[in-house]
C-alpha positions as CSV (number, residue, x, y, z in Angstrom):
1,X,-7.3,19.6,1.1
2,X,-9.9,17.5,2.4
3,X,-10.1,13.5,2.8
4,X,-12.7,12.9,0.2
5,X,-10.7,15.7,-2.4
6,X,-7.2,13.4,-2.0
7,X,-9.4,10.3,-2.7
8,X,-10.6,11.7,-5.8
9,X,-7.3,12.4,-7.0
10,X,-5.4,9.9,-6.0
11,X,-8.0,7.1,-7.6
12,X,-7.6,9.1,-11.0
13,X,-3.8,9.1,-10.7
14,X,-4.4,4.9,-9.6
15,X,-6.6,4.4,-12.3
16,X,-4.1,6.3,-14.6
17,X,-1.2,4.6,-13.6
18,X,-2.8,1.3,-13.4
19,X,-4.2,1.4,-17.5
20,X,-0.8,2.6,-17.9
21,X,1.6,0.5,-16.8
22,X,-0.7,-2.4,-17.5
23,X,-0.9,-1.8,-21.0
24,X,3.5,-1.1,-20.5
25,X,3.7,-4.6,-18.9
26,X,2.2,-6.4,-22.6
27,X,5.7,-6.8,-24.2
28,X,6.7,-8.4,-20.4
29,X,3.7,-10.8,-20.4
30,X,4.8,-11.6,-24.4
31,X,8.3,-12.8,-23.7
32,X,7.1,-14.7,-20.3
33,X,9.9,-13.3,-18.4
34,X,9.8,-13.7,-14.5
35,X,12.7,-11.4,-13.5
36,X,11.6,-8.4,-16.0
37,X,8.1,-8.8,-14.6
38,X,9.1,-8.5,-10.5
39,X,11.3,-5.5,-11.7
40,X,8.5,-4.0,-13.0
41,X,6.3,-4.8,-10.1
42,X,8.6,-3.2,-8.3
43,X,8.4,-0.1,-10.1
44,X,4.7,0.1,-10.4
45,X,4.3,-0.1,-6.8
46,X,6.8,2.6,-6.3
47,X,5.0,5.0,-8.6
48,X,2.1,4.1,-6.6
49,X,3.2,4.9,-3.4
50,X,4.7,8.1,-4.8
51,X,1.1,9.0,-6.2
52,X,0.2,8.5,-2.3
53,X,2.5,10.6,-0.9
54,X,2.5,13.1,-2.9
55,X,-1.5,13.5,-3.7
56,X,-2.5,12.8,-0.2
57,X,0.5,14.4,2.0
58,X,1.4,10.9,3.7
59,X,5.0,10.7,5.1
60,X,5.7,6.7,5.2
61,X,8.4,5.5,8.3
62,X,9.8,2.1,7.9
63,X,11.4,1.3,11.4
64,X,12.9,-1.1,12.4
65,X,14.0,-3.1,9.1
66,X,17.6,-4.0,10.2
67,X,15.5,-6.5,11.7
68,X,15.2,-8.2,8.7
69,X,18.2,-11.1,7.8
70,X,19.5,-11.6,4.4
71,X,17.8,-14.5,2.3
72,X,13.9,-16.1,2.6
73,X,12.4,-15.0,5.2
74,X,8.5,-14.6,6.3
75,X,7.1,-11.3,7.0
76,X,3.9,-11.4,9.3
77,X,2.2,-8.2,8.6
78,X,-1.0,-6.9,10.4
79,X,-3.3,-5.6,7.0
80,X,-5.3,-2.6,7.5
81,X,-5.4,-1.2,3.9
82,X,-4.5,-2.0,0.1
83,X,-0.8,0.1,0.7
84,X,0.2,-3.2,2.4
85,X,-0.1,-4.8,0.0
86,X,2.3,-2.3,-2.3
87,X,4.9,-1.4,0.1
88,X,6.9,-4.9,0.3
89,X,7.6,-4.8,-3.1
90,X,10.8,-2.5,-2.5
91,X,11.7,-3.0,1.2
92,X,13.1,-6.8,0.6
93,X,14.8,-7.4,-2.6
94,X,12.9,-10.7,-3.8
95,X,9.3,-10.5,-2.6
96,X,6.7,-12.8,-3.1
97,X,3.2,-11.8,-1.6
98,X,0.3,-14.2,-0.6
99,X,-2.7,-13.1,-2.3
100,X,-6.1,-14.0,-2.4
101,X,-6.9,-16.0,-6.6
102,X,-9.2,-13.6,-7.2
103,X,-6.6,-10.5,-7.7
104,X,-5.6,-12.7,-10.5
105,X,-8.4,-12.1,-12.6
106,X,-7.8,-8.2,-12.5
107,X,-7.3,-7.4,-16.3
108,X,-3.9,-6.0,-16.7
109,X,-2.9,-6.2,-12.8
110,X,-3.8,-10.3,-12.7
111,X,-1.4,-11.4,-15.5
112,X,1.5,-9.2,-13.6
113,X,1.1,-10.8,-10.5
114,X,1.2,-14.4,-11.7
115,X,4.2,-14.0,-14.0
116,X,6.1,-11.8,-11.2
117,X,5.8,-14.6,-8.6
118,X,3.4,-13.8,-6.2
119,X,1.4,-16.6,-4.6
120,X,-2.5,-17.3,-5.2
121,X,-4.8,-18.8,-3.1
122,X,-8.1,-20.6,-3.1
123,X,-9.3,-19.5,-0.3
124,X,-12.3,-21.7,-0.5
125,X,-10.2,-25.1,-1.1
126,X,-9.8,-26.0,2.5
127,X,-6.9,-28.0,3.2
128,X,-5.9,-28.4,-0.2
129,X,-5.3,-24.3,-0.2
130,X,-3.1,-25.0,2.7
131,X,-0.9,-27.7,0.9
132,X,-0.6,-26.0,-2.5
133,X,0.6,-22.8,-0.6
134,X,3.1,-24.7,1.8
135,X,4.5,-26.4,-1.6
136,X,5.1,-23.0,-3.7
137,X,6.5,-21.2,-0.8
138,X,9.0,-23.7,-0.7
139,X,9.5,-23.1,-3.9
140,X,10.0,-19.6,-3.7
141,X,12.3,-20.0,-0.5
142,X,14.3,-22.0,-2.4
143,X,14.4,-19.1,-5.2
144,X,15.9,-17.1,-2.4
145,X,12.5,-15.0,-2.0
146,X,11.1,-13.3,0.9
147,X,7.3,-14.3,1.4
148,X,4.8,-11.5,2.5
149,X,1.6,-13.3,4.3
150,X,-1.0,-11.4,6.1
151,X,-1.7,-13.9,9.1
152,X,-5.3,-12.5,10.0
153,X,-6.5,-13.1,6.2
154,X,-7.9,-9.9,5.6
155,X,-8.0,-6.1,6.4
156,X,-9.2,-5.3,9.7
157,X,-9.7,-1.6,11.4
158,X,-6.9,0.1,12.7
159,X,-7.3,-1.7,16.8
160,X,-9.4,-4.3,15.4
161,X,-8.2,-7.9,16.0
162,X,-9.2,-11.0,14.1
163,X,-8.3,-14.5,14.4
164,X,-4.7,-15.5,13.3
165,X,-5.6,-17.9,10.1
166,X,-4.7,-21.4,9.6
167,X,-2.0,-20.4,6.7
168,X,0.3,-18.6,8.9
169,X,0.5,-21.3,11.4
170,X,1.3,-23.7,8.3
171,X,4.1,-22.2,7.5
172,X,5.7,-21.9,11.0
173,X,5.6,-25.2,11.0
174,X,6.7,-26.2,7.7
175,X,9.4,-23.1,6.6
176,X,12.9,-23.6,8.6
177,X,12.9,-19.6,7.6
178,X,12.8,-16.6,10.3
179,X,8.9,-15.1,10.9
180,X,8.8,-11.4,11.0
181,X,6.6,-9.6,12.4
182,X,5.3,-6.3,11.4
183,X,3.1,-3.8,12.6
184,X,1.1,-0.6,10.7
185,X,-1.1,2.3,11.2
186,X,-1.9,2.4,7.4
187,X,-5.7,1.9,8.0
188,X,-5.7,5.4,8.8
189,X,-4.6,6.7,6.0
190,X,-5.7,4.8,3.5
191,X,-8.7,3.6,4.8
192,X,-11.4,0.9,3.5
193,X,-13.5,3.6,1.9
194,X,-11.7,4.3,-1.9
195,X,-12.9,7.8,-1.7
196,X,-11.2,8.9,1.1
197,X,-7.9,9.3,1.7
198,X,-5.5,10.8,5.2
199,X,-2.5,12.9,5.7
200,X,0.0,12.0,8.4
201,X,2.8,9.7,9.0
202,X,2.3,6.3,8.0
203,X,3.9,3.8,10.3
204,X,5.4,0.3,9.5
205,X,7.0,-1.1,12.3
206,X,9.4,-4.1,11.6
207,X,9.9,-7.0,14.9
208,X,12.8,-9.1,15.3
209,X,12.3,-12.8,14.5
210,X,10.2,-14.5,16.6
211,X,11.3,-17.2,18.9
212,X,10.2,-20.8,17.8
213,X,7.6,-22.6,19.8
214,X,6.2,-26.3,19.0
215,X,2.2,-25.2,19.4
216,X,-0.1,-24.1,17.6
217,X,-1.5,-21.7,20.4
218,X,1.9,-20.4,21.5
219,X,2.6,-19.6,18.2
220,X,-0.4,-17.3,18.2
221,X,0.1,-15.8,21.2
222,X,3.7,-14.8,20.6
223,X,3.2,-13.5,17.1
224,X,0.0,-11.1,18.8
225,X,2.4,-10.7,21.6
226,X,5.2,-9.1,19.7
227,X,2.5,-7.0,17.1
228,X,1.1,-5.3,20.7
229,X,4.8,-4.7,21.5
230,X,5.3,-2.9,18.5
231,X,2.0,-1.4,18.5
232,X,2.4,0.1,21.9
233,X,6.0,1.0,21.8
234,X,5.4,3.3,18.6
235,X,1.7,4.9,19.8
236,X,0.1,2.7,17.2
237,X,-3.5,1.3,17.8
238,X,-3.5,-2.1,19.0
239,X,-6.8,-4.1,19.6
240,X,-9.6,-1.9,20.4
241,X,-12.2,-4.2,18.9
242,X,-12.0,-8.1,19.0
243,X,-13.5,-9.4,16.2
244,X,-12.0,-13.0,17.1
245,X,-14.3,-13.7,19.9
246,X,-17.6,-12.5,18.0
């Protein structure tokens, strides 16, 4: 089966799935119930990663995720491609992803991710994104959730590095919870073009909590520190193109 066949039918089954289980999630979104909605977040994301597996012959390996403690916690992912952005939802029990505002306005998917208790951002609003996203993260710590932040604030190339964003540094400073780091290949598999899709073993590679530093700088370099140890201690790509010096 070729790359561009899988990405047809896989986007049919997504876009099947998706009108599905939005139009599923109405009596949810009626009774305004948080815990019924992350449920079935949780369960829309599993059928999507089923869909993946299945339809495009991807084996998935979490390593590594004794790593992760018990309670609120920050995972640092790298983001390559949208399955990040799916997988968390059933590796920590009580997940609560940073996401760009604009998601929100998905019809059917939008709705979903606001009442399940994921986290918008204005990305535009400066330092007023910052301190709205510092205050609902403590909110959701205090919910017992683990938050899922993507520190380079968008999807890079497998081996392609961008600058660590302000938000992640925010929180390190502000969140007395352990920082996670994580590591992927999923860029290759599902890459950046919708229509085509890769077999192969999907890697997500779970750190152990990274050690607390007081700078903003050494913060950087030890959360880019542990990814490359990850990276090059499970054959992943790490870094082949610096976008943060461009």
């Amino acid at each position: 089966m070729t790359s561009l066949f899988r990405g047809l039918c896989f986007n049919l089954y997504l876009l099947i799935l998706t009108l599905t289980m939005g139009l599923g999630a109405l009596p949810i979104r009626l009774l305004k119930n948080k815990r019924w909605a992350l449920s079935y977040a949780k369960l829309w994301s599993k059928a999507v990663l089923y869909g993946f597996q299945r339809i495009c012959s991807v084996q998935i390996e979490v390593l590594g995720q004794e790593n992760i403690p018990k309670g609120p916690v920050i995972i640092a992912s790298q983001h390559q491609s949208f399955f990040d952005g799916f997988v968390w939802m059933n590796l920590v029990p009580l997940p609560a992803y940073i996401i760009k505002k604009e998601l929100t306005k998905i019809p059917l998917v939008g709705p979903m991710l606001i009442l399940s208790g994921m986290i918008p951002v204005e990305r535009s609003a400066g330092s007023k994104a910052l301190r709205d996203m510092i205050k609902t993260t403590t909110e959701a710590h205090a919910q017992n959730r683990q938050i899922i932040i993507f520190p380079e604030g968008t999807r890079t190339l497998p081996g392609e590095r961008h600058p660590v964003q302000p938000g992640i540094i925010a929180l390190a400073r502000q969140s007395n919870v352990p920082i996670i780091p994580v590591a992927t290949n999923s860029g290759i598999f599902w890459e950046r073009n919708p229509w085509r899709k890769h077999s192969g073993i999907l890697k997500v590679v779970i750190g152990s909590p990274l050690s607390s530093t007081t700078s903003r700088q050494g913060f950087i370099n030890n959360l880019e520190k542990n990814w490359e140890t990850l990276c090059k201690s499970h054959n992943l790509p790490f870094y082949v193109v610096d976008k943060s010096v461009e």
